[in-house]
N, C-alpha and C positions, 0 to 999 in steps of 0.2 A: 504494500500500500504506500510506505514513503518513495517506493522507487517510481508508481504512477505519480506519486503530488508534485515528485521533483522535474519529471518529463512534461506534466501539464504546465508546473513553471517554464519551465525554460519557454516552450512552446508560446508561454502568455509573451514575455516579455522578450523572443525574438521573431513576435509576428509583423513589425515596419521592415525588419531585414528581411532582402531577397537574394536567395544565392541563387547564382548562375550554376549549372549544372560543369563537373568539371569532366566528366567522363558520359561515354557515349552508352546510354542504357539500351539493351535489347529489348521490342516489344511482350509483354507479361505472355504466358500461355494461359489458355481459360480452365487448363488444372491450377496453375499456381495461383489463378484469382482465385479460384473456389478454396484452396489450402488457406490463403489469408483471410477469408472473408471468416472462413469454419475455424479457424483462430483466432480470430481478434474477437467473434461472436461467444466464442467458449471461454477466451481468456473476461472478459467485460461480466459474461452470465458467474463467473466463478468470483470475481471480483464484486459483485454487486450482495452475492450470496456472504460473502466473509465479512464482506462492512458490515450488512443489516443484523448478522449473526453478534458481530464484536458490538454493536449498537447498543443492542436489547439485553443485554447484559445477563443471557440466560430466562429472559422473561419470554415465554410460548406467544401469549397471545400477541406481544412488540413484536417476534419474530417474524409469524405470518402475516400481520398488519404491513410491515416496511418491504418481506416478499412479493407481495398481493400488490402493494404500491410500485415497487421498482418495476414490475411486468407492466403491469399497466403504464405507466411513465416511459419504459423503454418502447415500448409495442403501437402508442396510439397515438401519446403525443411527442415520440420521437422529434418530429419533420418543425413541429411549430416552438419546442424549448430550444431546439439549436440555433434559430432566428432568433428568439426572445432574447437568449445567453448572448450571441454578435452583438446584439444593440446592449446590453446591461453584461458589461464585465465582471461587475465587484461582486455579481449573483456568482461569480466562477472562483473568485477569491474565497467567498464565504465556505462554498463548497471544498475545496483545496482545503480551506482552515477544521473543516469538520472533519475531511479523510483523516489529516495529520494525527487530529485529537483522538480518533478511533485507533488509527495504527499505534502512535504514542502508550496509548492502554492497553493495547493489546500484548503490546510487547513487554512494558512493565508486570503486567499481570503473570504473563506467561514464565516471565523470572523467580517472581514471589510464587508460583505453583511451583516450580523446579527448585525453587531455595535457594536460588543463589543470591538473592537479596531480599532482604524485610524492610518493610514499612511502617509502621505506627498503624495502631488500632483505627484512628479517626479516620484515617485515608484509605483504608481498608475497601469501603462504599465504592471507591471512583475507578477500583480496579479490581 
């Protein structure tokens, strides 16, 4: 999840740069579109599953609510949030700020289950 926050960074803030292509690319084959297409679709479907999971913080009914939601959101209004997101940037900041905060927990958490480091009782909740 930080290695998506840090590639949509980059992305955000080298989209006025335009490179010039420096090498001469061969046209794709319509297997190797359908390989990227069936990648990027499983890599996004698996990714959308571990945020909502890390989300809900083991809470069932959050879980299927944010599932139920990301289908729907990815499936119907795909075409009109990716216009929306072009014209309102900081809605992609926010977003970006929320992966981090889930991958951040996730990863903490996952140390304090393995032991390799503790935390205090009160902080216990956030992780």
């Amino acid at each position: 999840m930080i290695w998506i926050v840090n590639d949509l960074r980059k992305d955000l803030f080298e989209i006025k740069k335009v490179r010039s292509p420096k090498l001469k690319s061969k046209e794709p084959s319509f297997v190797q579109s359908i390989y990227k297409v069936l990648f990027a679709d499983i890599t996004i479907s698996f990714d959308n599953v571990i945020g909502v999971v890390g989300a809900s913080k083991g809470n069932f009914g959050f879980m299927i609510f944010g599932l139920v939601l990301s289908v729907i959101l990815t499936g119907a209004l795909a075409t009109y949030l990716a216009n929306y997101v072009q014209k309102h940037l900081w809605i992609v900041y926010v977003g970006l700020g929320f992966i981090l905060l889930v991958a951040i927990q996730l990863i903490i958490g996952g140390m304090v289950d393995l032991e390799i480091i503790s935390i205090n009782e009160n902080f216990q909740k956030f992780f």
